[in-house]
N, C-alpha and C positions, 0 to 999 in steps of 0.2 A: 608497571605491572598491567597487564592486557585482562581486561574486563570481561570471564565465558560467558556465553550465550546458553540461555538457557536453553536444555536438551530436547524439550519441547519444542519451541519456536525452531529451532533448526529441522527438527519434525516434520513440522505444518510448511517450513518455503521447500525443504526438499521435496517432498512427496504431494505438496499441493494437493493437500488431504484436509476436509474439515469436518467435522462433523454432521452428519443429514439434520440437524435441528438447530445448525447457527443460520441464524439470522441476522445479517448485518445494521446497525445502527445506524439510519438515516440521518442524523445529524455528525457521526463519525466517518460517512464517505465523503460529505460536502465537504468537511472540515480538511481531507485528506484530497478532493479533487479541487477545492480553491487553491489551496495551496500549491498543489503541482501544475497547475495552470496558471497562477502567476510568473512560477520559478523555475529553471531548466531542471533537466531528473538531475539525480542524486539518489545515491546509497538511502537504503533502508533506516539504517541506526538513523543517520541526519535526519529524515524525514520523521521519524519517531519523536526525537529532537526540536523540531521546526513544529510540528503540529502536537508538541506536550501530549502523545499520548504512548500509552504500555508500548513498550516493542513487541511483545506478544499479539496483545489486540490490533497495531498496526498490522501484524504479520497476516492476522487472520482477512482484513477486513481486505488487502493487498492480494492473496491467494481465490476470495472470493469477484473481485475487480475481475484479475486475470482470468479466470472460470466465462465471465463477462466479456470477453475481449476489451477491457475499458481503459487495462494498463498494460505494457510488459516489461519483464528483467530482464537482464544482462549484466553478463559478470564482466566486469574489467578489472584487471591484475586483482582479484582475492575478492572484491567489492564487488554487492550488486546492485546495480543501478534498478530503478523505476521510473517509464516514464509513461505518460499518456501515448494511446493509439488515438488514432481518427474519430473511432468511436469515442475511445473517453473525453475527446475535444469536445464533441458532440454535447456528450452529457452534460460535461464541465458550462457549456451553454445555457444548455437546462437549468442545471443546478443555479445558478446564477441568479437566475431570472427573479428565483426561491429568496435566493436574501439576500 
C-alpha cells in the first residue's frame, strides 16, 4: 500500500510557495546541506529519511534553499531529486566551518 503525501507538502514543492513569515531554522539547513554534501542527490522522501526530519519541514526548508539558488530539483521517472548548486557547495563550505 503506497503511503499519500500530505496535500500540503505537495502544495509548498509545487507552487514553491511559503509563507512571508517562515524563517528557516539554522541548525535544520546545516543538518540538510551536510548531509547532501557528503551523499550524491537523492529524492526528497530519502533525504527526509537520511536527515530524520518532517517531510513537510524538509519540504519547506528545500523550497526556501531553491528561492536561494543553494539547491535544485529534478524529476526523474515520478521522483524528485535534490541536489546542491555551486552555490550551495559554497555554503555547504561555510556551513562546515560551523561544526
Amino acid at each position: 500500500m503506497k503511503k499519500s503525501i500530505n496535500p500540503k507538502v505537495v502544495e509548498i514543492l509545487i507552487t514553491k510557495s511559503l509563507v512571508p513569515t517562515f524563517d528557516p531554522s539554522m541548525k535544520t539547513l546545516m543538518r540538510i546541506v551536510k548531509f547532501m554534501n557528503e551523499n550524491t542527490s537523492g529524492g526528497k522522501t530519502q533525504l527526509a529519511l537520511d536527515t530524520n526530519l518532517n517531510y513537510t519541514r524538509l519540504a519547506k526548508h528545500i523550497v526556501w534553499m531553491e528561492k536561494k539558488g543553494l539547491v535544485e530539483s529534478t524529476i526523474d521517472d515520478n521522483k524528485i531529486n535534490v541536489s546542491l548548486t555551486q552555490n550551495g557547495k559554497g555554503f555547504a563550505k561555510i556551513i562546515s566551518k560551523i561544526i
